[in-house]
Steps between C-alpha positions, in 0.01 A plus 500: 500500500211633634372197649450348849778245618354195679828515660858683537859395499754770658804357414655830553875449632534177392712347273505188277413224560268625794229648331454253215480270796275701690253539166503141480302420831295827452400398176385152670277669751313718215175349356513370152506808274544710755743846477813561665686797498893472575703806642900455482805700517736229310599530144484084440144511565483656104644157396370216796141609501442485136651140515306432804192585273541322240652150664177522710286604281385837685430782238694806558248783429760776577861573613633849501797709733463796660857672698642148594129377582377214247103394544339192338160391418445128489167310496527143632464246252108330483545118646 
């Protein structure tokens, strides 16, 4: 995506539950509607961020892998 973040996750070297966790109070600090781009080096974050998404109600705008290194888009829900 060629848009500006209003804030990064490096979650780089971590693994589960940690960066889930971690996304969770990052997504809290993030103004309604706001963008959040996450950086992370382990494979569950394919299957916990989606379901972080959608139990939240965050949209996932895009997810895709690059040699071991998965990014993710999310915009914060509106309140």
């Amino acid at each position: 995506m060629s848009q500006q973040p209003d804030a990064i996750l490096d979650a780089t070297g971590l693994n589960c539950p940690e960066p889930v966790m971690m996304l969770h109070n990052k997504v809290r600090d993030l103004p309604a509607g706001g963008l959040l781009k996450v950086i992370a080096t382990d494979p569950s974050t394919r299957r916990d961020i989606p379901k972080f998404c959608v139990f939240l109600g965050h949209e996932l705008l895009d997810q895709s892998e690059e040699a071991g290194t998965y990014l993710y888009w999310i915009r914060k829900k509106a309140d």
